[in-house]
N, C-alpha and C positions, 0 to 999 in steps of 0.2 A: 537126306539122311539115310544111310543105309540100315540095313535089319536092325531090328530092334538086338534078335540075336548076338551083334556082332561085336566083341569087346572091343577090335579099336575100327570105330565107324573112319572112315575116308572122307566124305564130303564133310563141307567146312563150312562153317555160321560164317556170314561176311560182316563186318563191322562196320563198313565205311559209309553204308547206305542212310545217311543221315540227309536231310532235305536241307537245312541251313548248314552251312559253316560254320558260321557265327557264334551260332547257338548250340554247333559241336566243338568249338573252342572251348566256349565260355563253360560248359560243362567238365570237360575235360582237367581245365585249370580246377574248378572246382574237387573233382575226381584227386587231381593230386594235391589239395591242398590236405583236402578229406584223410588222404592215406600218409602224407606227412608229419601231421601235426601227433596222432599217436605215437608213432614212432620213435616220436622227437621224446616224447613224457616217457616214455618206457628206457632210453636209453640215458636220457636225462638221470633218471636215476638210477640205471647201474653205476653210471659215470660217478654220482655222487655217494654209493656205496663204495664203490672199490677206491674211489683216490680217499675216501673217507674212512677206510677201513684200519687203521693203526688208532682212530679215534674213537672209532665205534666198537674197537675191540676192546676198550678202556670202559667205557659209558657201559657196555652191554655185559661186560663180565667182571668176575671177584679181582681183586686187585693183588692176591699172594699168586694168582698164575702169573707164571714167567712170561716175558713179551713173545717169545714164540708160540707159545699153546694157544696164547689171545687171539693172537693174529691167524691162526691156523683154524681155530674154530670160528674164527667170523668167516672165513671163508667156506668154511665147512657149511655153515646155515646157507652160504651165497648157492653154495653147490645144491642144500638138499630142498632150495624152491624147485629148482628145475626138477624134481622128482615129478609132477602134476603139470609137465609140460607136454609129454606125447599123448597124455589123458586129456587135459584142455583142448590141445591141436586135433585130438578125434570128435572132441565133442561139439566146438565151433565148427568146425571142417563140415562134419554134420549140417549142423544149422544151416551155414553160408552156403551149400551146396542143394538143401531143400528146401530153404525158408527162404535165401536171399543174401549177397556178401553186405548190403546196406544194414539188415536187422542184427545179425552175428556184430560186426562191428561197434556199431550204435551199443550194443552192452558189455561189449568187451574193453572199451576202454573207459566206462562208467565204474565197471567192475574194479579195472589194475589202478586206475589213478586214487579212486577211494580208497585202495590198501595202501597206495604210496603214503596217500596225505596223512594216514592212521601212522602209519611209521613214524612219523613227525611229534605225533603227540603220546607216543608210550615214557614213562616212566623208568630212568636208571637204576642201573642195578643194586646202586648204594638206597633208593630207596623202596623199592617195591621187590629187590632180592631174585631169585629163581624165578621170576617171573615176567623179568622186563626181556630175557633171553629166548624166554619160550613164545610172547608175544610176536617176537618178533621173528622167529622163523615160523609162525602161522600167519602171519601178517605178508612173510613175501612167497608162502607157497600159494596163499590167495593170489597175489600178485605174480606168482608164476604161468600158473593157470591161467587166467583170464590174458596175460600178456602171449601166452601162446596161440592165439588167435588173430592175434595183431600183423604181424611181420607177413604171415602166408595172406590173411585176410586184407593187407594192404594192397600187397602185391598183386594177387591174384584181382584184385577191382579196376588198378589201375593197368595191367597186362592186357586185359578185357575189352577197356574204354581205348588204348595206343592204340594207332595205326599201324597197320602192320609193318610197313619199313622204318617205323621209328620204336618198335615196341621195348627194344633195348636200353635205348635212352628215357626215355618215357619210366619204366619200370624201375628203373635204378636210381629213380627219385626215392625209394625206398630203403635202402641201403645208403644213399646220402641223407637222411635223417634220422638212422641210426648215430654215424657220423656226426652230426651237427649235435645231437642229442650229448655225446660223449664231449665235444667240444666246448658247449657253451657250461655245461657240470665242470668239464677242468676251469676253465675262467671266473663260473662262479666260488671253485673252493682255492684258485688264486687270490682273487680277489678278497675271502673272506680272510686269508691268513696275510694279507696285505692290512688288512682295515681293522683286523678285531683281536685282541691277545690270545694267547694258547687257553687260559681259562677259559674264554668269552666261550670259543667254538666249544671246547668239553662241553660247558654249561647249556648253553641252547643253540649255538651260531649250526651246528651240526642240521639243527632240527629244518633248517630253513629252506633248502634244494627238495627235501619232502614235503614242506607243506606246499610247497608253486603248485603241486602238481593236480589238486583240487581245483582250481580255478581253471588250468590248461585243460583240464578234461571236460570239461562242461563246454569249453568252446568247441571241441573237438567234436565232442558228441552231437551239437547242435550242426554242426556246419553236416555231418553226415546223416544226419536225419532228413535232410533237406535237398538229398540227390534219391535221384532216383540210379534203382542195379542196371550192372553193365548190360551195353545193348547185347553182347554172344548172351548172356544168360536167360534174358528175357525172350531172347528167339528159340534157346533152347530148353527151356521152364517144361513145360507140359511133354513133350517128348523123354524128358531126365525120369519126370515122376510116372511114367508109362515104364520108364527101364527098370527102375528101381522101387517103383511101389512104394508102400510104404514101409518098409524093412530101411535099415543104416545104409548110408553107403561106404561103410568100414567091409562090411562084406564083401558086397559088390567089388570095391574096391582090391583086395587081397585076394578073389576068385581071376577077375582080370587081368591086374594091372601088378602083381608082384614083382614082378622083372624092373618095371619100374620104379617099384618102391626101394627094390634094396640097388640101383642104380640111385636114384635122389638119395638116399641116406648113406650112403658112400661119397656121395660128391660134398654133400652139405656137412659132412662129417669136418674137413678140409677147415671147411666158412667157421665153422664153430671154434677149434681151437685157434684158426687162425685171428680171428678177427676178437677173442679173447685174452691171447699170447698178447698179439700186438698191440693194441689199443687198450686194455684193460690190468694186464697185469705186468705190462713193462715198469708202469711209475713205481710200482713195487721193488723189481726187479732190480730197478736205476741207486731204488736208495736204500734196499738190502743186501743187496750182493754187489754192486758196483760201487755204492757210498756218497753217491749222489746227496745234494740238500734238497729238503723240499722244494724250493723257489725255483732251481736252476733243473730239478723234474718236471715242475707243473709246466715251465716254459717252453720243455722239450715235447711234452704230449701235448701243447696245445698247437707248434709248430706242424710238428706232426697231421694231427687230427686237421687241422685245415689243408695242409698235402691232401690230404685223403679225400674230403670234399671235393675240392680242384677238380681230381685225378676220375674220380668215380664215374663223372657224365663221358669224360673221353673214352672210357675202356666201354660203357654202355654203348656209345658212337659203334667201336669198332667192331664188337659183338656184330651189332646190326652192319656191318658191312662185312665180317670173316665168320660169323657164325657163333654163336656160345661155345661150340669143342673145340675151336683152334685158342679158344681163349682159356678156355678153364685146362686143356691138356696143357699147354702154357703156364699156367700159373701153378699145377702141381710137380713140373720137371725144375721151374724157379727154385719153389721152397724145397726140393729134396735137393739139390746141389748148393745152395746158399744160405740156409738156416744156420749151419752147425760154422762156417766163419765167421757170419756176420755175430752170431752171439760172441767167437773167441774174438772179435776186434773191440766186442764194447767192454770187457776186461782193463782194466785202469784206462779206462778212453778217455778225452779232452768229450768237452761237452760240442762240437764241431764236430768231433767223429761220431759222437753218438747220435747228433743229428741228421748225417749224412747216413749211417746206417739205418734210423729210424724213417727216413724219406725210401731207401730201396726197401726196406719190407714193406713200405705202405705202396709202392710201385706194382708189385705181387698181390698184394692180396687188395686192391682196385681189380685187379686184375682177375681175380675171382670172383668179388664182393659185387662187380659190376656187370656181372654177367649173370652168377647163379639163380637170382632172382625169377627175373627171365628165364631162365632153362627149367625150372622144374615147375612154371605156367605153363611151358610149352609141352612139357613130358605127359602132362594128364589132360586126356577132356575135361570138357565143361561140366559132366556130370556130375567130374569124383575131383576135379582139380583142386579144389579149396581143401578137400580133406587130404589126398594127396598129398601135397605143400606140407599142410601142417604138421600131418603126422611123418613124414618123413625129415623135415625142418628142424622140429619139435623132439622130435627123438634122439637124431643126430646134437642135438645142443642137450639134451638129457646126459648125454651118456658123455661124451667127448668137452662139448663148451661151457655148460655149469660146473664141471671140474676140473677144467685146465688149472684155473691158480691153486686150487688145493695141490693138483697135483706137481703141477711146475714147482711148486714149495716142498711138499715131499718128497719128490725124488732128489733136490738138491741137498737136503736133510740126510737123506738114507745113503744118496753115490757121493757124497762130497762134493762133486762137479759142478760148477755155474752150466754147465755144456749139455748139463741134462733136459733141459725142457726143449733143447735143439733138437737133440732125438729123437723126441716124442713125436714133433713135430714135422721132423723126416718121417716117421711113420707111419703119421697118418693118412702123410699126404702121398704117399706108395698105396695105399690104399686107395686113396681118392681119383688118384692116377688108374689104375685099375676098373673103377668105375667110367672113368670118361670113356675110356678106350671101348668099352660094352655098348657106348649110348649112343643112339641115332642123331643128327644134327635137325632140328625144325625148326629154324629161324628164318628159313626163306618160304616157309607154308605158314597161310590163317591157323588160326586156334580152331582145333577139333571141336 
């Protein structure tokens, strides 16, 4: 370990030194089952807010609002959880960083799933009036918060526990169950508008993707109470709280390591609207602006969304064989030359064209989804990495991916243009592009 002094120490915690195999397998699996299954519940129910949102914009609001202002302030509430997400992500980040990523965790998804399952049982606005609206953007800024701990805190455990030439693939177990999460919520609100009439769902069928999520979290929470933290943390424990004392390490962290912060929140900027645009507010997109029917959307996001599973462990592979920046500069030259056609080709498109363009944007943004994980473990020591992640993560989905579809929706509102949220979208990823080009490659070095 070099000087305590030294903001970025050189020598490097070795991971591998474990005496059985076996018993660093079986851990390991564990480790990822640990960091999947939140993931899976938090994205579970985005997935069944946003494809549920023309419903929930009925249920939760007065019925003389016109279907656009509905639909525009449910998203609105989707956008202002994420206000309590760079706050959560300093406050977990905190914890997981002095206390441990197994204790952070352990109450973090105790915390988001309880708010989920609460969602499930509030009251409509035909019966409890101003009240069933206001529940429930307190109900998912609870669940913003506490969800902000999740994604870095997943990663950042499992990053930890991978081997170093596999730490790519390993990690983007992460971002595949985001993915599965989004996936198995579009199938279950398939399947519900297969099985139950448009009353049923109004009536309660809604309630039902929110209530799973009680049960999923209690499994979750057990299986993670019952690992012990990563071996780099536990080699690096008592040396972190020598550096850091007992003071935050938000400080710490923003005295050191800012260069790297506003690098990770530039790149993750990218993840956020992308991985919002594409997978969450297309089905929107397919049957507002394109005229798509429900049936013939949910079968395209769910095509989709399993592309995207597929795809995510090969671009993890190639990370760990080309490097995180050959990958993620890749993925921001993609979406600024390809976003703004692919959106003018799904303009009266056959649902084959739509699927064939919704498979190349999930090709891109694997291609970031699969990598960035990994890169911004890689970008922080051990001391500040949790917090790092988060509040960098956290921030970047604050300000960019909690309001993509508000905003993909209003600028198409304000320019007339379907071609606007392509824009955006080139934008940001000129920005993100800007960040890669800044950032060192550590994918072929241990974790600091």
């Amino acid at each position: 370990m070099s000087n305590s002094n030294d903001p970025h120490p050189h020598n490097e915690a070795k991971v591998d030194e474990v005496v059985d195999p076996r018993e660093k397998h079986r851990t390991l699996r564990k480790a990822a089952l640990a960091s999947f299954i939140g993931n899976f519940v938090e994205w579970f129910d985005y997935a069944s807010y946003a494809y549920l949102a023309s419903i929930i914009a009925v249920v939760f609001f007065p019925a003389e609002q016109d279907k656009a202002t509905r639909l525009l302030t449910t998203f609105a509430i989707f956008a202002l959880s994420f206000i309590l997400r760079p706050i959560g992500g300093a406050v977990w980040g905190n914890w997981g960083d002095k206390y441990g990523r197994r204790s952070a965790l352990s109450w973090s998804i105790l915390m988001m799933t309880g708010a989920t399952f609460c969602i499930g049982l509030i009251p409509p606005y035909a019966m409890i009036g101003i009240a069933a609206p206001i529940l429930l953007l307190l109900l998912r800024m609870v669940q913003g918060f506490s969800a902000s701990g999740e994604y870095a805190g997943a990663a950042t455990f499992l990053a930890e526990y991978a081997p170093q030439s596999h730490r790519g693939l390993y990690t983007c177990l992460v971002p595949a169950s985001t993915a599965s999460g989004l996936l198995i919520g579009s199938l279950t609100v398939t399947f519900m508008h297969q099985v139950l009439s448009l009353e049923s769902i109004h009536s309660w069928g809604w309630r039902i993707p929110f209530l799973l999520a009680g049960p999923l979290g209690w499994v979750g929470r057990y299986i993670r109470t019952h690992l012990e933290d990563s071996p780099v943390y536990q080699q690096m424990q008592d040396k972190v709280e020598a550096k850091i004392g007992k003071h935050t390490t938000l400080g710490y962290l923003f005295r050191n390591y800012w260069k790297e912060m506003l690098i990770a929140f530039s790149v993750a900027s990218l993840n956020a609207v992308g991985f919002y645009m594409v997978l969450t507010y297309m089905p929107t997109y397919l049957r507002e602006e394109v005229g798509f029917d429900d049936q013939l959307t949910f079968i395209a996001e769910s095509i989709t969304l399993t592309v995207y599973v597929l795809l995510i462990f090969s671009m993890g592979r190639l990370s760990d064989r080309f490097g995180r920046r050959t990958m993620l500069i890749s993925a921001c030259v993609a979406f600024i030359v390809l976003s703004v056609p692919l959106f003018t080709l799904l303009d009266h498109a056959t649902f084959a064209l739509v699927i064939t363009v919704e498979i190349i944007f999930c090709v891109m943004l694997t291609a970031n989804d699969g990598t960035l994980a990994t890169f911004l473990a890689e970008v922080f020591p051990t001391e500040v990495r949790y917090t790092g992640f988060a509040l960098s993560f956290n921030l970047a989905n604050a300000i960019f991916g909690g309001t993509a579809l508000y905003i993909s929706t209003w600028l198409i509102e304000k320019t007339g243009s379907v071609l606007a949220p392509a824009w955006y979208l080139v934008g940001v990823s000129a920005m993100a592009l800007v960040g890669m080009i800044l950032a060192r490659e550590h994918s072929h070095e241990a974790l600091r």
